[in-house]
Backbone as CSV, one residue per row, in Angstrom:
resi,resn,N_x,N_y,N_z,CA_x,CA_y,CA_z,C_x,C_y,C_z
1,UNK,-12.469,34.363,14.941,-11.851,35.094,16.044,-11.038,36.272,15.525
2,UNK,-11.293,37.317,16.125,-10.160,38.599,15.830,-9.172,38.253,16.737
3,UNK,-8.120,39.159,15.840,-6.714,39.708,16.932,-6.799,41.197,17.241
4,UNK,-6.776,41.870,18.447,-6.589,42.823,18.652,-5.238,43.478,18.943
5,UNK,-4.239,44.638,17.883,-3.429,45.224,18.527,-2.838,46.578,18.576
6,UNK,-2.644,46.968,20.085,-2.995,48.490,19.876,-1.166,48.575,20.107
7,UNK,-0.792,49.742,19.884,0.390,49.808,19.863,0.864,50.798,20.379
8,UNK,1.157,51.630,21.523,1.035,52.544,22.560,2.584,53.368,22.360
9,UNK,2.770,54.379,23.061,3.676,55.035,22.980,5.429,54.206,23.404
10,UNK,5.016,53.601,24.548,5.882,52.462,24.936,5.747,50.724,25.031
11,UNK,4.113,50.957,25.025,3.963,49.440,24.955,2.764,48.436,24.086
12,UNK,3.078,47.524,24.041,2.351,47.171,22.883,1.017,45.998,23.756
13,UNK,-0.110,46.352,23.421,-1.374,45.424,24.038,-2.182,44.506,23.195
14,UNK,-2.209,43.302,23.437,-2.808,42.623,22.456,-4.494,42.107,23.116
15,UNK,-5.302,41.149,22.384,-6.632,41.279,23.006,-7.061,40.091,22.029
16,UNK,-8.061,39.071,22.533,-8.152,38.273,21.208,-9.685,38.123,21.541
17,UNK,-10.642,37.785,20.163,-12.165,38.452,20.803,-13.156,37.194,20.031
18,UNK,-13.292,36.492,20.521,-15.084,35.794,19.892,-16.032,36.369,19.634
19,UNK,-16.118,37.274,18.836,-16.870,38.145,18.450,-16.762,39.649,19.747
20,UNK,-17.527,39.437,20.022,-17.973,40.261,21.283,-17.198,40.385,22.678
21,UNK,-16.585,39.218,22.560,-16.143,38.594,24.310,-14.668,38.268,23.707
22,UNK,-13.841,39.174,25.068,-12.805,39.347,24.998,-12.359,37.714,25.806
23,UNK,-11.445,37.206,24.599,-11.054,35.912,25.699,-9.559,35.981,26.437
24,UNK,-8.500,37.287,25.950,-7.951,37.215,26.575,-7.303,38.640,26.620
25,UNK,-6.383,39.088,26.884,-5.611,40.622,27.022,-4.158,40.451,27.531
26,UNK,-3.289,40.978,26.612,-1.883,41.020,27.575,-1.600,42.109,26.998
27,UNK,0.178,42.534,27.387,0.864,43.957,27.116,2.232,43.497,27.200
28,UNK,2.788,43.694,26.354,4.229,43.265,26.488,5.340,44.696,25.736
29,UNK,6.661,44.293,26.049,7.061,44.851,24.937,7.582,45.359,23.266
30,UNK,7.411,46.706,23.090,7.856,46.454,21.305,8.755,45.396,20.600
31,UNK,9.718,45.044,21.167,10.562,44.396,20.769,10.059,42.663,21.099
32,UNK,9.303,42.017,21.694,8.631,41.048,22.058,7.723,40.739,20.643
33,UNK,7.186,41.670,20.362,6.097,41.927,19.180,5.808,40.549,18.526
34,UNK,7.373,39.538,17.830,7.070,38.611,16.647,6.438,37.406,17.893
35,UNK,7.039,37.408,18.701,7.428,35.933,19.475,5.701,36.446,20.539
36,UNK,5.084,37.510,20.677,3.999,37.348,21.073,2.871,37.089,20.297
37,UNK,3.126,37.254,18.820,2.107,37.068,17.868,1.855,35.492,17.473
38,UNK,3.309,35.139,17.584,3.399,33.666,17.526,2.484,32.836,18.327
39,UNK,2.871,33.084,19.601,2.341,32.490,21.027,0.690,32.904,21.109
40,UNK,-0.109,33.975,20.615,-1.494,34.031,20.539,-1.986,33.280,19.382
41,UNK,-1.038,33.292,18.021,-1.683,32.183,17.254,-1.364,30.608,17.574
42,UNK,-0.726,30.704,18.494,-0.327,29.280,18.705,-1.588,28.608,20.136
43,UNK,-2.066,29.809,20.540,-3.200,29.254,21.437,-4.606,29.084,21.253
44,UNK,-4.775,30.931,19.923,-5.807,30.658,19.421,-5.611,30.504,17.535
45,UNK,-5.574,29.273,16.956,-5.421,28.989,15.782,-6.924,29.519,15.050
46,UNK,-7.861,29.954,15.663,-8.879,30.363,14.706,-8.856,31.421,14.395
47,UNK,-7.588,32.225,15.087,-8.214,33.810,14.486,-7.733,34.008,13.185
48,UNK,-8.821,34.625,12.707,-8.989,34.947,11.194,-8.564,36.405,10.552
49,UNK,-8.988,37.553,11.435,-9.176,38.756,11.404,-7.777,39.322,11.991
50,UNK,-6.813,40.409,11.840,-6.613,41.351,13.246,-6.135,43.024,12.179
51,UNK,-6.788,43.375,13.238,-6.500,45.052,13.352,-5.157,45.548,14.522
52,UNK,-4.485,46.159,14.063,-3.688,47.302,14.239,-3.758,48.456,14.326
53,UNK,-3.523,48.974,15.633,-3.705,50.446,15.483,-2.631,50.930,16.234
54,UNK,-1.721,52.061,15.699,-0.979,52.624,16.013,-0.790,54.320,16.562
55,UNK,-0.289,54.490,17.890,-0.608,56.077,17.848,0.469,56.927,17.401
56,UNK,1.933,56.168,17.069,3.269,57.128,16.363,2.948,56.502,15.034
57,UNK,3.965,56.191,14.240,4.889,56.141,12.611,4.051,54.635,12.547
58,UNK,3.335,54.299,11.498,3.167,52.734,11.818,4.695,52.370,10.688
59,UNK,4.718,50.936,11.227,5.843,50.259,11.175,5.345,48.989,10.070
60,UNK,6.026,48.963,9.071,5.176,48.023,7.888,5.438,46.512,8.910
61,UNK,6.593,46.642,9.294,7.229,45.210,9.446,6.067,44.543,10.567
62,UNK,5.554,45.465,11.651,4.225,44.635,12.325,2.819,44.001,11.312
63,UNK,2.348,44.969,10.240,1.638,44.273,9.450,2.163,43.323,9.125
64,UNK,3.514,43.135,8.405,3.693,41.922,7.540,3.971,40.767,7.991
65,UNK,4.122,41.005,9.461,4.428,39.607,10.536,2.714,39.348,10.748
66,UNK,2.263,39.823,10.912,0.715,39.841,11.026,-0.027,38.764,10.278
67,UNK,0.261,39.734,8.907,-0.136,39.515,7.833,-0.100,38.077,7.585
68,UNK,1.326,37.560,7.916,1.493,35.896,7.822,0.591,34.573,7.967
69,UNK,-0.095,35.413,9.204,-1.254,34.295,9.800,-2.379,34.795,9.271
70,UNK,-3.043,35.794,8.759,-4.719,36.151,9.119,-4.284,37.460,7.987
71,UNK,-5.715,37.867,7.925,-5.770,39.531,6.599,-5.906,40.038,7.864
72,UNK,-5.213,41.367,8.115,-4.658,42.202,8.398,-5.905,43.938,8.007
73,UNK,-6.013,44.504,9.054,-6.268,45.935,8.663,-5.846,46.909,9.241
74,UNK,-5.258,47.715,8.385,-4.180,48.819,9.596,-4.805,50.071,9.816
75,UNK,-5.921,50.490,10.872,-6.636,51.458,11.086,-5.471,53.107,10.837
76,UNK,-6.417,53.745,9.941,-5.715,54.500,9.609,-7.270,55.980,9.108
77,UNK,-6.973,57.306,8.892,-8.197,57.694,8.984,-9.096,57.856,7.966
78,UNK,-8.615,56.895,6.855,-9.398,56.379,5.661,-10.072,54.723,5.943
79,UNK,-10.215,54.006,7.125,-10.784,53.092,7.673,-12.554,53.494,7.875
80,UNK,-13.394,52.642,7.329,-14.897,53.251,7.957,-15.215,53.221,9.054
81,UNK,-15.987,54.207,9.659,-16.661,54.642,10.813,-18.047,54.223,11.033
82,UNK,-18.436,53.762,11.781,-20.032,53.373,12.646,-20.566,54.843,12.670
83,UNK,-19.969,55.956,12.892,-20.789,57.214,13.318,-20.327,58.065,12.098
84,UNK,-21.321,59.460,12.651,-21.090,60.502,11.729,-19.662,60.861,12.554
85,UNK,-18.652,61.462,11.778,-17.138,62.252,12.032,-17.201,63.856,11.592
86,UNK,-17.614,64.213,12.910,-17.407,65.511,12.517,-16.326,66.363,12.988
87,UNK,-15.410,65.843,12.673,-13.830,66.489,13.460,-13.478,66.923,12.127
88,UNK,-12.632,68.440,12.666,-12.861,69.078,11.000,-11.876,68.656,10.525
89,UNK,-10.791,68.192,11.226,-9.060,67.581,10.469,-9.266,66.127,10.508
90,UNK,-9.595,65.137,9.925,-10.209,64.089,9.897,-8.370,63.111,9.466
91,UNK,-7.362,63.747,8.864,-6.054,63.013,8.901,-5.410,62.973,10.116
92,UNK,-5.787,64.029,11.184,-5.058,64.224,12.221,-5.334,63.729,13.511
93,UNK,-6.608,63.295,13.434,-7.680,62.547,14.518,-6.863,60.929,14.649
94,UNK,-6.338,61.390,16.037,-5.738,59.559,16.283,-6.222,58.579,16.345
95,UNK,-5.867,58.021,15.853,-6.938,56.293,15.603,-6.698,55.556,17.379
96,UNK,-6.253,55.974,18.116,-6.391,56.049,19.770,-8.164,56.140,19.589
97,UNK,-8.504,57.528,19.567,-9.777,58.192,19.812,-10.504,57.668,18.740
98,UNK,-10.237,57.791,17.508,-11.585,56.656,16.737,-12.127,55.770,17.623
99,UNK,-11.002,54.328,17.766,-11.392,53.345,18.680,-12.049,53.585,19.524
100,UNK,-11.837,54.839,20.688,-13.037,55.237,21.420,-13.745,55.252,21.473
101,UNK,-14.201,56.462,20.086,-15.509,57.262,19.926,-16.183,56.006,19.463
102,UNK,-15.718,55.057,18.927,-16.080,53.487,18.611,-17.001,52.762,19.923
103,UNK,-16.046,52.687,20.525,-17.017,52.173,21.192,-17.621,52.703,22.364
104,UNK,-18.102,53.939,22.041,-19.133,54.719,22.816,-19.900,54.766,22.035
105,UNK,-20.047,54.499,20.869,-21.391,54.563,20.268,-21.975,53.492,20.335
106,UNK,-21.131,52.118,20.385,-21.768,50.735,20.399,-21.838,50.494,21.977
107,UNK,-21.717,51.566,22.601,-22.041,51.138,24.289,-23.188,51.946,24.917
108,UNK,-23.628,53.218,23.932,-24.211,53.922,24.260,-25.115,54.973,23.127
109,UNK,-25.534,53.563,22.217,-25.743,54.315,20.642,-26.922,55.415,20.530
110,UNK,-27.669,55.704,21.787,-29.235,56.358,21.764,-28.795,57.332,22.826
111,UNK,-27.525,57.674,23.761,-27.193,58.706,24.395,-25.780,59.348,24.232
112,UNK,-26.111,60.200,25.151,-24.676,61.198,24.950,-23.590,60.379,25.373
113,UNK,-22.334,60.631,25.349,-21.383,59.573,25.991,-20.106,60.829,25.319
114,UNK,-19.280,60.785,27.037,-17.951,61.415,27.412,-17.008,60.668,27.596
115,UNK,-15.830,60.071,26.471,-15.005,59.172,26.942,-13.620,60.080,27.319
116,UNK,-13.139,59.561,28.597,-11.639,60.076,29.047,-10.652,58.945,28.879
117,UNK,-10.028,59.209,28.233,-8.833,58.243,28.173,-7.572,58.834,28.522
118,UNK,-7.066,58.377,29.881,-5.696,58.765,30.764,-4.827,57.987,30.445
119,UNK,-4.011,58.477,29.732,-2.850,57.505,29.370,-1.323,58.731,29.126
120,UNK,-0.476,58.894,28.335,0.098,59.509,27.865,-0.041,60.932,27.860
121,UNK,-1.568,61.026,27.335,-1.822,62.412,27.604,-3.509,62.097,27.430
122,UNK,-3.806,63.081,28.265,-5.302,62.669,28.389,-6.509,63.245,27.377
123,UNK,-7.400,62.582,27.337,-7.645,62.969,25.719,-9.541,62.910,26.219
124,UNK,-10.288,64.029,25.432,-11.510,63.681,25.865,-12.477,63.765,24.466
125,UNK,-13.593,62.592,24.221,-13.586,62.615,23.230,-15.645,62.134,23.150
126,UNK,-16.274,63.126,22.642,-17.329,63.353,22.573,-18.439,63.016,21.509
127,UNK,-19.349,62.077,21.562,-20.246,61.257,21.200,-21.785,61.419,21.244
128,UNK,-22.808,62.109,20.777,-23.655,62.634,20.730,-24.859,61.554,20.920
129,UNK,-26.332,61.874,20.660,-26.809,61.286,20.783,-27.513,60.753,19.607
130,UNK,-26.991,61.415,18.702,-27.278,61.592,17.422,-26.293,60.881,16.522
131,UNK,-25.296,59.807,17.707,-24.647,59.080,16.902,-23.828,59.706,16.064
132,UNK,-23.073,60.767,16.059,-22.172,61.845,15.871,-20.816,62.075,16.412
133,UNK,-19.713,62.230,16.084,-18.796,62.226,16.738,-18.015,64.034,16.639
134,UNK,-17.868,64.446,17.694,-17.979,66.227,17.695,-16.426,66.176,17.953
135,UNK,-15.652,65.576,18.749,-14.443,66.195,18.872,-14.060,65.899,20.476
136,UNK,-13.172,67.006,21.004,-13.084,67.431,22.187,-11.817,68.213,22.868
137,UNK,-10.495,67.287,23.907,-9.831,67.937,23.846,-8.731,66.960,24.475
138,UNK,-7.453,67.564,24.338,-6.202,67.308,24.915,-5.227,68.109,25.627
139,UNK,-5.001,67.141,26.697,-4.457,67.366,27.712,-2.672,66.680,28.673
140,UNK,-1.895,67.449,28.943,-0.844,66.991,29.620,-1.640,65.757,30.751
141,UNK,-0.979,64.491,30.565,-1.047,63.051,30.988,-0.435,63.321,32.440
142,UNK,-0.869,62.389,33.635,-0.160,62.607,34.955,1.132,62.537,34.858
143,UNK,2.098,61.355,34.333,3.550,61.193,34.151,4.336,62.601,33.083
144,UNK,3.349,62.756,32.113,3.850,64.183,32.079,3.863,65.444,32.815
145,UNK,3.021,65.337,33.454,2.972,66.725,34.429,4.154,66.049,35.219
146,UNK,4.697,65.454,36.161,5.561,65.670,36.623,6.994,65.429,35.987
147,UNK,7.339,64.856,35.094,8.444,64.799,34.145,8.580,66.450,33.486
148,UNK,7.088,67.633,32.858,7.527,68.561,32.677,7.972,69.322,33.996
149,UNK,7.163,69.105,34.984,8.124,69.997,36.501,9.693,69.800,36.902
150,UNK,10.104,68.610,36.863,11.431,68.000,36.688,11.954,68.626,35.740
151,UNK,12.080,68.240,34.480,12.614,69.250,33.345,12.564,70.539,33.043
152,UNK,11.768,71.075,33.472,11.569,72.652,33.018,12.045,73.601,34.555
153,UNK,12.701,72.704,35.797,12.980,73.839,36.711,14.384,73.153,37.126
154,UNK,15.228,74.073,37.728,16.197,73.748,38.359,16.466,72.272,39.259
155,UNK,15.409,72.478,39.996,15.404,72.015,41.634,14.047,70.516,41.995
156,UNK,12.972,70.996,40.958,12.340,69.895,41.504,12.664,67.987,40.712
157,UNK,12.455,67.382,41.688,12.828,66.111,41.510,12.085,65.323,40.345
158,UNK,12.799,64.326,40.383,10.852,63.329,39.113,10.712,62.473,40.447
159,UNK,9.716,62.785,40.145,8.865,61.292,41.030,7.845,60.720,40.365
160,UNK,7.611,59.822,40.875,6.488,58.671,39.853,5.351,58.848,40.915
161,UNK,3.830,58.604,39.950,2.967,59.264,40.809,2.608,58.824,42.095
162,UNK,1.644,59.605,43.238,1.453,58.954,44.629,0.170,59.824,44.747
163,UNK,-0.096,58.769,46.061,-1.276,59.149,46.590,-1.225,60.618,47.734
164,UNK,-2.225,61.316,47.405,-2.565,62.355,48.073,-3.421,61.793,49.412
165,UNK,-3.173,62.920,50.680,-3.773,62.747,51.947,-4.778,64.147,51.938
166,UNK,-4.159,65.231,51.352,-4.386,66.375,51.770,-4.072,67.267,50.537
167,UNK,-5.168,68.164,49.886,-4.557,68.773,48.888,-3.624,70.052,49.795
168,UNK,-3.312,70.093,50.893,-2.594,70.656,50.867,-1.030,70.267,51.223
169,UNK,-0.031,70.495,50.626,1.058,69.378,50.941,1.891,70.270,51.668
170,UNK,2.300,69.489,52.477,3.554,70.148,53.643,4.895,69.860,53.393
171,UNK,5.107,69.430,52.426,6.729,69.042,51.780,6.608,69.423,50.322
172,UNK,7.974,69.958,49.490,8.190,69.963,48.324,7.313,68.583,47.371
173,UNK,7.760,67.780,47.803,7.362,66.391,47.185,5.802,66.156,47.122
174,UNK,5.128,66.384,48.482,3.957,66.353,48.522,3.029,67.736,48.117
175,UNK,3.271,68.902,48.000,3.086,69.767,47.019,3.174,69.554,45.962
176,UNK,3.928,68.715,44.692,3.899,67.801,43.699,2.978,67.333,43.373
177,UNK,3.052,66.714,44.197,1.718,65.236,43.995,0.239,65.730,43.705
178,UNK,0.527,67.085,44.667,-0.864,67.538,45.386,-0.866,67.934,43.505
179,UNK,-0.356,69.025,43.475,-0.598,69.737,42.609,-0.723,68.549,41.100
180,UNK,-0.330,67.469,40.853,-0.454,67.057,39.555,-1.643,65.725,39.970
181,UNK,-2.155,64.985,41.087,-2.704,64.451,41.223,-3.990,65.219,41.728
182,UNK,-4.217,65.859,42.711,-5.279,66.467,42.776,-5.639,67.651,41.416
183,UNK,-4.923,68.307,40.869,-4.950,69.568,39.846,-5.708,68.656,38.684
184,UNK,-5.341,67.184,38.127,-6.168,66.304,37.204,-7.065,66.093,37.558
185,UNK,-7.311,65.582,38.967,-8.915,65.172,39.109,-9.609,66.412,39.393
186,UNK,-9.354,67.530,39.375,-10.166,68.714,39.429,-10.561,69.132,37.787
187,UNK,-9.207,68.912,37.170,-9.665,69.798,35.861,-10.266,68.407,35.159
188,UNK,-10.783,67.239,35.639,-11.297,66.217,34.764,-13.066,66.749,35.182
189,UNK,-13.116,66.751,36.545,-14.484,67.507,36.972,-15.076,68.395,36.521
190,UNK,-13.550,69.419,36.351,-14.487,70.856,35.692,-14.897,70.229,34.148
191,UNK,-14.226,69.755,33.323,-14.481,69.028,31.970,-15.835,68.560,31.709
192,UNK,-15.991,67.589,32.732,-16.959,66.937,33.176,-18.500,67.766,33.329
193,UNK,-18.466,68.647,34.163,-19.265,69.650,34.387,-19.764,70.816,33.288
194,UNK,-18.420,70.975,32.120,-18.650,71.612,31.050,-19.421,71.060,30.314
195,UNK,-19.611,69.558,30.165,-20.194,68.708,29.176,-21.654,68.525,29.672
196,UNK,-22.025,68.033,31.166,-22.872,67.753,31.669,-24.004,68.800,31.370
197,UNK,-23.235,70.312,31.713,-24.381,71.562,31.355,-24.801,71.504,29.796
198,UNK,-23.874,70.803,28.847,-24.192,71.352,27.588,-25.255,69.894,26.713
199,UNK,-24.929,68.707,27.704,-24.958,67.493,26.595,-26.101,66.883,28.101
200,UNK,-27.585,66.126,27.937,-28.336,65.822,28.760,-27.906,64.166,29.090
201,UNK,-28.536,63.563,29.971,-28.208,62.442,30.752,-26.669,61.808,29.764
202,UNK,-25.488,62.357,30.467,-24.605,62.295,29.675,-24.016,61.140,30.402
203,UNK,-23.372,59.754,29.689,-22.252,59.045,30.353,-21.147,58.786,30.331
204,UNK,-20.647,58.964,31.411,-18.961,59.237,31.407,-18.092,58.356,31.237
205,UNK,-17.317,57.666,30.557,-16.829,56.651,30.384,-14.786,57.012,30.806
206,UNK,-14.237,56.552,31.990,-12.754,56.442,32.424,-12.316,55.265,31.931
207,UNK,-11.375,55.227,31.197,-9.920,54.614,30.888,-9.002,55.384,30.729
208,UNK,-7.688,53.758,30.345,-6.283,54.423,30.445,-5.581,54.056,31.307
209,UNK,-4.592,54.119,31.359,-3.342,53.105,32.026,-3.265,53.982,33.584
210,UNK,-3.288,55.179,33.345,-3.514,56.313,34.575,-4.198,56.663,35.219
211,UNK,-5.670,55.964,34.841,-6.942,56.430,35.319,-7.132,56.473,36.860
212,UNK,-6.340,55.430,37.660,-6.329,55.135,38.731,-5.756,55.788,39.355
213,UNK,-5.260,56.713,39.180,-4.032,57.519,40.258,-5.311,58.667,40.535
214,UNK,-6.031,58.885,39.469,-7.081,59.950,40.197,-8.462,59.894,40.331
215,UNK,-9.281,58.554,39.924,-10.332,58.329,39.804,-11.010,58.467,41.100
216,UNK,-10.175,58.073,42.416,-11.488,58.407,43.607,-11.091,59.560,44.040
217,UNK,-10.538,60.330,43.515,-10.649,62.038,43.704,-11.784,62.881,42.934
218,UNK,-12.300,62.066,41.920,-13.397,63.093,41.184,-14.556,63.121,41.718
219,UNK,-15.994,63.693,41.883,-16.874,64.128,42.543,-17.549,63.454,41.598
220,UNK,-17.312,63.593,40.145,-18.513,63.171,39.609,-18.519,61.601,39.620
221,UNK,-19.868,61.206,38.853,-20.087,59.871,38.798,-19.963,59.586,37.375
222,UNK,-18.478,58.058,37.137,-17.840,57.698,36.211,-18.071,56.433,36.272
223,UNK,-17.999,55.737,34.691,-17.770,54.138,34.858,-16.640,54.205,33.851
224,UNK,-16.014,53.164,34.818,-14.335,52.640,34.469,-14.366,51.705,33.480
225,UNK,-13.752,51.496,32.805,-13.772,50.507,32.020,-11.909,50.843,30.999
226,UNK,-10.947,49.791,31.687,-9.641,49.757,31.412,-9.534,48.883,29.947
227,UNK,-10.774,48.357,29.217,-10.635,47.768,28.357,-11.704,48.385,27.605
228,UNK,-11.670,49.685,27.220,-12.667,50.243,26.020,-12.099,50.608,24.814
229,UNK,-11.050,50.731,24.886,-10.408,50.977,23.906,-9.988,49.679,22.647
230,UNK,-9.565,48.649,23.311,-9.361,47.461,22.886,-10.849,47.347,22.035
231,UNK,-12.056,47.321,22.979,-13.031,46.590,22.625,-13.758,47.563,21.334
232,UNK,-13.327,49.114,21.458,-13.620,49.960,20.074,-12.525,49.403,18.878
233,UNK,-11.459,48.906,18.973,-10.780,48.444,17.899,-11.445,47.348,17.234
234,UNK,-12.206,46.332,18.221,-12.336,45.093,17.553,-13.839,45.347,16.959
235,UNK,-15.250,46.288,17.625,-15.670,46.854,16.700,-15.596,47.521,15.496
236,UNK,-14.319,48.317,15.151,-13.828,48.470,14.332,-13.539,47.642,13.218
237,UNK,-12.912,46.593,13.792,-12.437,45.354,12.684,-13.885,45.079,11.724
238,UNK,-14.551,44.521,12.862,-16.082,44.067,12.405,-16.259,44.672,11.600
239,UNK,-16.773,45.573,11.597,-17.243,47.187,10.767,-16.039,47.274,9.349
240,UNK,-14.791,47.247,9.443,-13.950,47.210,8.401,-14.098,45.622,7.608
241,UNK,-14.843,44.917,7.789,-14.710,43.634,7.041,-15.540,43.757,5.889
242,UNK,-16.033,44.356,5.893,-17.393,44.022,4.990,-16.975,45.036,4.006
C-alpha cells in the first residue's frame, strides 16, 4: 500500500492507494500533520511506500515523521518522470504540475490531454500525444482575484466567492463576482479554445479545490476529476520505486 501526501499552500491532503484504487482521502491541517500520520498507519498497517510532495520550502521534519513507518520519497525535480519533460526550467516546474502532467499521461497515454488545476492559482499544464510534456501557463486563482481587488483599492470589500445570476451585476458586490467568477470561466474557455485549435481530439481534464465555483459557466466540454492530482503522485511513487 502507498501513502499519499500532498502538502498545499494551507492545507495538507493525504490519500492511501492499493495500488491503483484509492481507499481513502482526507485534508486536515499543517499542524495536525504527526497525529494524522499516526491514525492512517494505525488503520492501514500495510503501507509500505509514501511520497510527499510539497508546493512551498519542504520541511525535513514531515519526511522524518514519515520516514518512521515506511521509505519515504520526497518528489522533488530530480525524481523520474513517465514522460518526455520538455519544460525548459526543469528546477522551477512545481512538483503540483509534475503530479499532473503524471497523470494525464497514465489517463490518456495515446492522446492529447489539457489539465486545469484551480486551486491557489490556476495552472494549465499540457501533455501531448507523443507522451511529452510541453509546459503551459499560470494564472491568478479565484480567491486571489478577489483578495487582489480588496487590497489593491480603497473601497472594495473581500468577499468569498458566489454564484453569478447575470454577468451583468447591478450592485458593487455583484459586479465582483461577475467580474472574477464569470471573467475565469471565460478566460478558462478562451485557453481551452487556444489548445483545441492547436492540439487534435484534445481532453480536458478540471481539478482543484476551486474548480466548482466556475465549472458550469464554461461552454466547453470538461471532465472533473477532484482527485487527479493525488492519483499522479501515487503514479509517481510507483514509477520512483524501482
Amino acid at each position: 500500500m502507498n501513502l499519499v501526501i500532498d502538502i498545499g499552500n494551507t492545507l495538507v491532503k493525504f490519500a492511501v492507494f492499493d495500488r491503483k484504487q484509492m481507499l481513502i482521502d482526507q485534508v486536515s491541517e499543517a499542524g495536525l500533520f504527526l497525529s494524522k500520520v499516526k491514525e492512517l498507519f494505525e488503520l492501514y498497517p500495510k503501507i509500505d511506500a509514501a511520497i510527499i510532495s510539497s508546493v512551498g520550502d519542504m520541511n525535513r521534519k514531515e519526511s522524518e515523521i514519515v520516514s518512521l513507518f515506511c521509505k519515504v520519497h520526497v518528489l522533488t525535480h530530480e525524481s523520474k518522470l513517465p514522460f518526455k519533460n520538455s519544460y525548459a526550467t526543469l528546477a522551477t516546474l512545481g512538483v503540483d504540475r509534475m503530479a499532473l502532467a503524471t497523470a494525464a499521461f497514465y489517463h490518456n497515454p495515446r492522446g492529447n490531454t489539457l489539465v486545469i488545476d484551480a486551486g491557489t492559482c490556476i495552472t494549465y499544464d499540457m501533455v501531448n500525444d507523443y507522451g511529452e510534456y510541453l509546459g503551459g501557463a499560470i494564472s491568478p486563482g479565484v480567491s486571489m482575484r478577489y483578495w487582489a481587488m480588496h487590497t489593491k483599492t480603497a473601497k472594495l470589500p473581500l468577499l468569498k466567492p458566489g454564484e453569478i445570476f447575470d454577468f451583468i451585476g447591478n450592485s458593487t458586490e455583484m459586479g465582483m463576482h461577475s467580474g472574477v467568477i464569470n471573467g475565469v470561466a471565460n478566460e478558462v474557455d478562451g485557453v481551452i479554445d487556444q489548445y483545441r485549435a492547436r492540439f487534435e481530439h484534445l481532453t480536458v481534464i478540471l481539478t482543484g479545490g476551486e474548480a466548482h465555483f466556475f465549472a458550469k459557466s464554461l461552454k466547453n466540454t470538461i471532465f472533473a476529476n477532484s482527485k487527479f492530482l493525488l492519483e499522479g503522485l501515487n503514479y509517481l511513487l510507483e514509477y520512483n520505486k524501482n
